[in-house]
N, C-alpha and C positions, 0 to 999 in steps of 0.2 A: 512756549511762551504761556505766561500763566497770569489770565483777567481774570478782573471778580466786577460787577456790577451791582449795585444797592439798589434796590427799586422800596420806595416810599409812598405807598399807597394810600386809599382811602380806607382800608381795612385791614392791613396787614402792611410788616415792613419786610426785607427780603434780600439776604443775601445770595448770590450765586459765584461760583466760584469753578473755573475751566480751565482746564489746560485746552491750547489753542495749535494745529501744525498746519501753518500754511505752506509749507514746501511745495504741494502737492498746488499746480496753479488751477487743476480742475477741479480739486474738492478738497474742501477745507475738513480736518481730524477735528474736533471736539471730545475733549472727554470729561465728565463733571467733576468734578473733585471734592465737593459739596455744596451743601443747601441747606439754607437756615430761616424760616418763617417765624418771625414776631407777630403775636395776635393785638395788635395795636389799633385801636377804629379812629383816626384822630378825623374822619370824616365826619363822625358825630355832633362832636363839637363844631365843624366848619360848619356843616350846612344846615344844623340851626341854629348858634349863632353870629356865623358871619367868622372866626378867628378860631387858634388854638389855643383852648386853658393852659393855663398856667403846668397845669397840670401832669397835662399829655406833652408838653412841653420837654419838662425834666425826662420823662418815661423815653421819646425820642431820642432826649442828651444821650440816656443810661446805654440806649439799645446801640447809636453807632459809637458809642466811644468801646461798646463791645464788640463790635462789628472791625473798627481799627484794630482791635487789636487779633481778632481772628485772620483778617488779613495779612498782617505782621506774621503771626505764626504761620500763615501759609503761602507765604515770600512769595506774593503776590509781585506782578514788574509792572500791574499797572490797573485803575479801577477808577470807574465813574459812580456818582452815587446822584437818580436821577428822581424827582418827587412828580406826580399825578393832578390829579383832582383836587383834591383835598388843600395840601399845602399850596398849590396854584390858586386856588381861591379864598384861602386865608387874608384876611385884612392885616395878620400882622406878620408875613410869612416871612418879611425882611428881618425884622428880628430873631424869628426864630432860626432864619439859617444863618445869621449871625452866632446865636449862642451855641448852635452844635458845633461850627466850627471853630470859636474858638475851644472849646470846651473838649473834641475828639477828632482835629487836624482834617474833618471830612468838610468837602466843600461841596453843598448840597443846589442841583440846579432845577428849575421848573421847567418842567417842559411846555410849551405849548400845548392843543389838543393834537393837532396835525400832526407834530412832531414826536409826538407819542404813540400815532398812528404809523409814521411812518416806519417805527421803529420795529415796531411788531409786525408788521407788512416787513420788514426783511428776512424774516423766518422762511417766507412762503417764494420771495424772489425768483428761488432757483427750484421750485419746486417742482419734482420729478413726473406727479401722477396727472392724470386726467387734464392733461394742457390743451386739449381739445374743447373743455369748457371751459367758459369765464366763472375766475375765483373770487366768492365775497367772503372775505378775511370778517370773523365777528369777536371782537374782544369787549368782554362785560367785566368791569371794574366795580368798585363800590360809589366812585363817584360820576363815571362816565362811560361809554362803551365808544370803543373805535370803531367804524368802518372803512375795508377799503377795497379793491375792486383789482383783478388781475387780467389781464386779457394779454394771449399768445405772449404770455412771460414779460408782459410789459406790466409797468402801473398805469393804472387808466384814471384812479380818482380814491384818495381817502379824507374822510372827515370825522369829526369827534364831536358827538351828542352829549349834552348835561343829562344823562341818565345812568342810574345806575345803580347797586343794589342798595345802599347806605339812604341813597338818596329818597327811593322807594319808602325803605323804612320810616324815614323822619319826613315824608310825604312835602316831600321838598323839589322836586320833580318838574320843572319850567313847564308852562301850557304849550301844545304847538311841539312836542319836539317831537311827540310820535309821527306827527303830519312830515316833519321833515325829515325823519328817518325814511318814511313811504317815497316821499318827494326822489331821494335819493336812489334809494334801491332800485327804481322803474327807472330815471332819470339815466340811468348807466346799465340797463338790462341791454343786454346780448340777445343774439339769435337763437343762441347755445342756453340750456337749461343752466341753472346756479350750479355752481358747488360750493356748497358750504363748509367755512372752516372755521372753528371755532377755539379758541385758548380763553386763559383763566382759570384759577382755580375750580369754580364752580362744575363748569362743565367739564373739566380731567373729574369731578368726585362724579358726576353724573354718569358719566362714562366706565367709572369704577363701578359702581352701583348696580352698572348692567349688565357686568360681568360678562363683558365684551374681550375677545382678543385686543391687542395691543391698538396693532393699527384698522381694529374693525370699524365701519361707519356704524353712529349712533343715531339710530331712528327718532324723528319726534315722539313718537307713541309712547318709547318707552322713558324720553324725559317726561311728558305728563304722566303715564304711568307710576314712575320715582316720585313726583309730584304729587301724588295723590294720597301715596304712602307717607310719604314726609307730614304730610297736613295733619293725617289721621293719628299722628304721636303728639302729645304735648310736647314745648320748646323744650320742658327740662330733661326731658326723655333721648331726644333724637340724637344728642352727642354719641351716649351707650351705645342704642338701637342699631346707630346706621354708621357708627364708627368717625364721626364728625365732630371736627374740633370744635370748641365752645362756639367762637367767633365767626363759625360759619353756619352754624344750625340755622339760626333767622335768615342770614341773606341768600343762603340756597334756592331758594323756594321764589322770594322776588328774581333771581338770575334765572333760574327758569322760564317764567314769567315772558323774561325778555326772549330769550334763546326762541322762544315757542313763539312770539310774534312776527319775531323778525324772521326766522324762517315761513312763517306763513305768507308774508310779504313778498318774500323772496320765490314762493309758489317750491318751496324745498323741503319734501319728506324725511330727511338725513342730515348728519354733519360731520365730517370729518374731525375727531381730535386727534392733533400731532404734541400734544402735552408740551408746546414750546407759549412762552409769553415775551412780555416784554424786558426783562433780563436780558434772556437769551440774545433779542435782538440789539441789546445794548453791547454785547459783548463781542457782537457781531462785527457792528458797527466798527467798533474800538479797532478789533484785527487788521480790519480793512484799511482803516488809518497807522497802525504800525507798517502796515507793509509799503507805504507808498514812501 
């Protein structure tokens, strides 16, 4: 079976694309079939002023009526295409998933934050390692980061903060949300020390960077270490430098930022990247519902 899932972020748009075998009722096959990132910030425009331009608009049209048709080409049997931050808080977001769909047959949904949370927390559901401590899933966006919490392979609690790297940037950033991130993370602390798990972009390059083995944990140290390096290049420089695409040279550095608090909160020296996001968990999802 072969999904594809569209993730519409605040910094990027995203298709993914898997062949899927659930035959196997213990363990589901996945194998990618490809991956395609648009450098699209339509958070820009959202979150200072309130909508998407005109602009960013058409750009979205262009990018899924391309996206339709890679799907097309790659006889896809079934795909969601799911939006974030950003268009979630668009004033005119009704319009605009009016005009993509008629425009490229794609029928584009909002998700809530929880729901977006939830989605990405099922990467980690069935996850193999360290189930002897409680999991805080940390996913940093451009418009918002999710939290959510794993205890003995259960969900115990995920939420979605107005924070995020775009957000950062255009210092748009809600008062209080740090206090409720702290609020949280102590609010559902375990006996067991954290483990931290991290997705998004951001931190897969931070990870890259540190030229870590695949599945090695990545120390705080050496994000603020990357951190320090990053700062010390001018913005036009760091794409070259450190092999980073335009669109992420700025918001690197505020993802950091986060990663590094919220692990200090979490009283957690490390973080596990498993280089999966919310895609993934969208496609997840989907199998699960073909199969029943």
């Amino acid at each position: 079976m072969r999904l594809a899932a569209i993730d519409i972020g605040s910094n990027a748009v995203r298709l993914l694309i898997k062949d899927v075998d659930a035959t196997n009722p213990h363990k589901l096959q996945q194998e990618r079939i490809a991956y395609y990132r648009v450098p699209l910030r339509l958070g820009g425009d959202v979150f200072e002023k309130g909508k998407l331009s005109k602009s960013n608009t058409k750009s979205l049209v262009k990018v899924m009526i391309a996206f339709r048709h890679l799907i097309d080409v790659q006889q896809v049997d079934a795909y969601r295409a799911v939006a974030t931050s950003a268009l979630r808080s668009a004033k005119n977001r009704i319009d605009v998933i009016d005009t993509v769909l008629q425009k490229s047959e794609i029928e584009i949904e909002c998700l809530t934050g929880d729901e977006e949370a939830g989605l990405i927390f099922r990467n980690f559901k069935d996850a193999s390692r360290e189930l002897n401590r409680d999991l805080l899933c940390i996913d940093v966006g451009g418009g918002s980061t999710e939290l959510s919490v794993l205890r003995n392979n259960e969900l115990v609690a995920l939420k979605s903060f107005k924070l995020g790297t775009v957000r950062m940037l255009k210092d748009t950033t809600s008062e209080g949300e740090w206090a409720r991130i702290e609020h949280f993370v102590n609010l559902h602390r375990g006996e067991t020390p954290w483990l931290a798990i991290g997705t998004g972009g951001n931190i897969n390059r931070y990870h890259r960077l540190a030229r870590l083995e695949k599945d090695a944990n990545l120390p705080v140290e050496s994000i603020a270490s990357i951190m320090r390096e990053l700062e010390a290049v001018p913005l036009a420089e760091r794409s070259t430098r450190f092999g980073l695409k335009r669109n992420r040279s700025d918001v690197i550095i505020p993802a950091g930022e986060i990663y590094i608090k919220i692990l200090a909160i979490a009283d957690a020296d490390f973080i596990w990247v498993p280089k999966v996001g919310l895609a993934d968990g969208v496609i997840l999802q989907m199998s699960k519902k073909l199969q029943n």
